[in-house]
C-alpha positions, 0 to 999 in steps of 0.5 A: 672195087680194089682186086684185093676185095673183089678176091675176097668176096670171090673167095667166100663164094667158092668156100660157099660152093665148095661146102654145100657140094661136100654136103650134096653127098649126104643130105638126108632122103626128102621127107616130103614131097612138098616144094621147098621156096627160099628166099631172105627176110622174115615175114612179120605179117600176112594181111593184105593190108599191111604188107610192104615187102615183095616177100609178103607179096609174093606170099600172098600172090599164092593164097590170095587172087586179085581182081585182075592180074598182068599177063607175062606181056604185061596185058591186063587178065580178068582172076576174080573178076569175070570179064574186063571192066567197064568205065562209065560214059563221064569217067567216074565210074568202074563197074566190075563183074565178078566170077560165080564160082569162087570160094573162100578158104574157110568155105564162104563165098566170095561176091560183090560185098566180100569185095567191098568189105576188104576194099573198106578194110584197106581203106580204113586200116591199109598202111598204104590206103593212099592208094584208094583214098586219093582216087575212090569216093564210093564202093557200091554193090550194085548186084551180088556179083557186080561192085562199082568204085565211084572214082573221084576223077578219071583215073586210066591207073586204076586198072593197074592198081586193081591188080595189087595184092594189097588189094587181095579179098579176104573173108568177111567171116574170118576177118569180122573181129579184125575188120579195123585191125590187123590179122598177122598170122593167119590168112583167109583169102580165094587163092590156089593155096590154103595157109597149114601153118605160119612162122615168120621164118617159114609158111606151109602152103597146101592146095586148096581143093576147092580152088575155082581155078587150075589147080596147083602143079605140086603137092604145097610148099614149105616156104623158108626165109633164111637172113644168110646170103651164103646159106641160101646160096649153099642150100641151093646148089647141095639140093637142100631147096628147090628154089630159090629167089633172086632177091635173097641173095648178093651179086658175086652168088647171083652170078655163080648161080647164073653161070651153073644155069649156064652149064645146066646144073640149074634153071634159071627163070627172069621177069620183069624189071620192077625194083629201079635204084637213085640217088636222090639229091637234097634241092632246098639248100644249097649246093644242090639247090641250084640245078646246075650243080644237080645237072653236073652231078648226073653227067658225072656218074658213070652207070656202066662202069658202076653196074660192071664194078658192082654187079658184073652188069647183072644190074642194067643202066637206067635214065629214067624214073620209069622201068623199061617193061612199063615205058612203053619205048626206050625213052631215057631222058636223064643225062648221060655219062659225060665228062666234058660236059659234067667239068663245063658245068661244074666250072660254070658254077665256080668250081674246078679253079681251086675250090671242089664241090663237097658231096656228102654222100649217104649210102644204107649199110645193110644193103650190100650194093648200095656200099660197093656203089659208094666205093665205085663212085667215090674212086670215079669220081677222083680218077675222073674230076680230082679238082671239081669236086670230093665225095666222102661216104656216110653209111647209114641203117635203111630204117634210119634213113627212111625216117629222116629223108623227109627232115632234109638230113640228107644231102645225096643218098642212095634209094631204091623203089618198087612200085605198088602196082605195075604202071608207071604212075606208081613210080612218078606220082610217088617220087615227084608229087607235090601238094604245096611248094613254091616256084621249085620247091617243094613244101608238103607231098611225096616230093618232101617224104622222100627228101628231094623237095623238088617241084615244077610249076607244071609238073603237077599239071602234067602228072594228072594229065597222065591219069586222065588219058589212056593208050598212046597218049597217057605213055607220051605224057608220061615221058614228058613228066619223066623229061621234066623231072630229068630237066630239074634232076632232083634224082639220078637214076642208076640201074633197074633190077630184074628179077631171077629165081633159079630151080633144081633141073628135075623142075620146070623153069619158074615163071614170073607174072607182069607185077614180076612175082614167081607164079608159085602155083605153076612150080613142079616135076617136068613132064 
């Protein structure tokens, strides 16, 4: 990033500050008592089964519960189950007991065939049912309060995938008119909160009386989704809001935000890393076909430079595909920042000597980091190998790079990824599967949707190895899938994102759950 521009973005933060401070002064006397939670990005829908965003679900992490949920350590807790759940002497089969004690918002109860009615919705309708479909063959209610999923084979994931909040339990009641289509702006579920009134640019939340759990530490929430980075930063500091998530704002105000928790102007809470960010490499043609020249590539890329330039380090270095909370250890098979050994292979593969490696590289123009690291890699790249290769940039709207990432548009683009559920199947399988390919080449799969093509002979082997194994054994296989994909090298992993939600000083410090959403319903006064 030149001085000139770091001056610039520098500068529209101190503005930033300076106007929401002169305002601090005279903002109007709170008319309510209601917790004020901003954060960006509008929210077109509230059903389980068509949520995508981390906003949407971390919306209905507050209205909805799930049949477990992971603990601050990451340990697997019972929510709407009654006790942990049992796997069947062949492994093909799961039986959970259910709590008696639960309600839905509209005063219905919640049992094994409320259940098994939103897990049949979301299998018929839920824009991620892939999820379900590939792993259950059958829900059964054996018992008013027990359900049974058939599993199609051992699957060690499942457990995890049970704690997704697309999988939160709605109301047979409230929803039978939408059991095969979508109900957007309203919600029934089980959780601490009831749903007083929707817009996509705000949500009133209200505590549900008859919550079978803790009650909330507020009064209710008014959610607000603002598209300004700067405006969410500013109604932060002036006190307009009362918390405020990290993902809704850009790196030079996260950093001024940390740096008044710093002072203890604000609090600010972290959870569990579970965005990770790459640069996913085009392997069907050439140049980046042959491994050589992918391998060359990811020893160029200098992570540590980039994260400073980028994000005053705030964004962690990642060589892995798989984030640090769920790795189980600091396995990192990717390789290193290395220029003798990047120059060696790019000489190797007949560079350097009067012919440069031309490396069209795709970066989403409506996400700020993903240009400023373009930049950064652009300028190492000609400080540090001038006469081995040329990187030009091409900024590209995210949705249309989604669209086209399966069609092979893409030589080297820049991706980022969260996983469904916290496991770190849900990072592998999605980004290396492959149901048809020859020797490397992927022809059909997740590998094709997301524009790498690339494959292993054994690596599909090795991927539902992993599935079928549990404690130790299931993390060890796992690294060895991430050691074969970082041996191939169709990605260059580039850093992992914690994420942050800073509050006002009068309010206890937000805290994050093990799938790295702000518990809301614990937000309140100190006491």
């Amino acid at each position: 990033m030149t001085d000139r521009r770091r001056f610039s973005l520098q500068a529209s933060v101190l503005i930033g500050l300076a106007l929401a401070l002169s305002q601090s002064a005279c903002q109007p006397k709170r008319q309510s008592d209601r917790l004020t939670v901003a954060s960006a990005g509008r929210i077109g829908s509230l059903d389980p089964a068509l949520a995508s965003t981390t906003g949407v679900l971390q919306v209905l992490s507050a209205l909805g519960d799930t049949l477990y949920i992971r603990g601050t350590s990451g340990e697997l807790q019972p929510q709407l189950a009654a006790s942990m759940p049992v796997l069947g002497e062949d492994r093909l089969s799961l039986t959970i007991p259910l709590r008696r004690d639960v309600l839905f918002h509209d005063g219905s109860r919640f049992d094994a065939k409320a259940m098994a009615f939103s897990l049949n919705r979301f299998l018929r309708i839920g824009s991620q049912r892939y999820l379900l479909s590939n792993r259950i063959a059958a829900i059964e209610t054996p018992s008013p309060f027990e359900i049974r999923l058939r599993l199609k084979e051992p699957s060690s994931s499942i457990e995890s995938l049970l704690t997704s909040p697309y999988l939160t339990p709605v109301s047979p009641k409230a929803y039978a008119d939408h059991a095969d289509r979508f109900l957007n702006d309203r919600f029934v579920g089980t959780g601490p909160y009831i749903l007083n009134s929707f817009r996509n640019t705000q949500q009133r939340l209200l505590p549900f009386r008859h919550y079978w759990g803790k009650p909330p530490n507020n009064v209710g929430l008014d959610l607000i989704n603002l598209s300004n980075s700067t405006a969410l930063f500013g109604a932060l500091v002036s006190g307009e809001v009362d918390v405020l998530l990290s993902n809704s704002i850009d790196e030079d105000q996260k950093r001024a935000l940390s740096q008044r928790a710093e002072k203890q102007l604000l609090r600010e809470s972290k959870g569990p890393a579970m965005n990770i960010t790459f640069v996913a490499l085009r392997s069907n043609s050439p140049p980046m076909q042959r491994q050589i020249v992918r391998r060359a590539l990811a020893h160029s890329l200098d992570r540590r430079l980039i994260s400073t330039r980028v994000s005053y380090t705030q964004r962690e270095p990642l060589r892995s595909l798989i984030p640090p909370s769920l790795r189980g250890g600091r396995t990192e098979p990717w390789p290193t920042y290395n220029l003798a050994t990047a120059r060696t292979l790019f000489q190797q593969a007949g560079y350097c000597t009067g012919r440069r490696l031309q490396v069209p590289f795709t970066f989403r123009t409506n996400v700020p980091s993903d240009r400023l690291m373009a930049l950064t890699w652009q300028a190492q790249l000609k400080r540090d190998l001038p006469d081995c290769v040329q990187m030009t940039l091409n900024g590209v709207e995210s949705t249309t790079v989604y669209k086209q990432l399966s069609e092979g548009s893409f030589e080297a683009v820049i991706l980022d990824w969260s996983g469904s559920y916290p496991d770190p199947e849900a990072y592998l399988s999605p980004l290396l599967s492959c149901s048809s390919g020859k020797g490397n080449i992927c022809e059909a799969g997740e590998a094709v949707d997301g524009g790498t093509f690339w494959t292993a002979p054994k690596l599909q082997k090795a991927l539902r190895l992993s599935d079928m194994l549990q404690g130790r054994p299931r993390l060890k296989e796992l690294a060895t899938v991430d050691a074969m994909a970082a041996e191939g090298t169709p990605y260059i992993p580039v850093w992992f994102v914690a994420p942050k939600a800073w509050s006002q000083l009068r309010l206890n410090p937000p805290t994050f759950n093990g799938s790295g959403l702000v518990n809301l319903a614990q937000l309140g006064e100190r006491r």
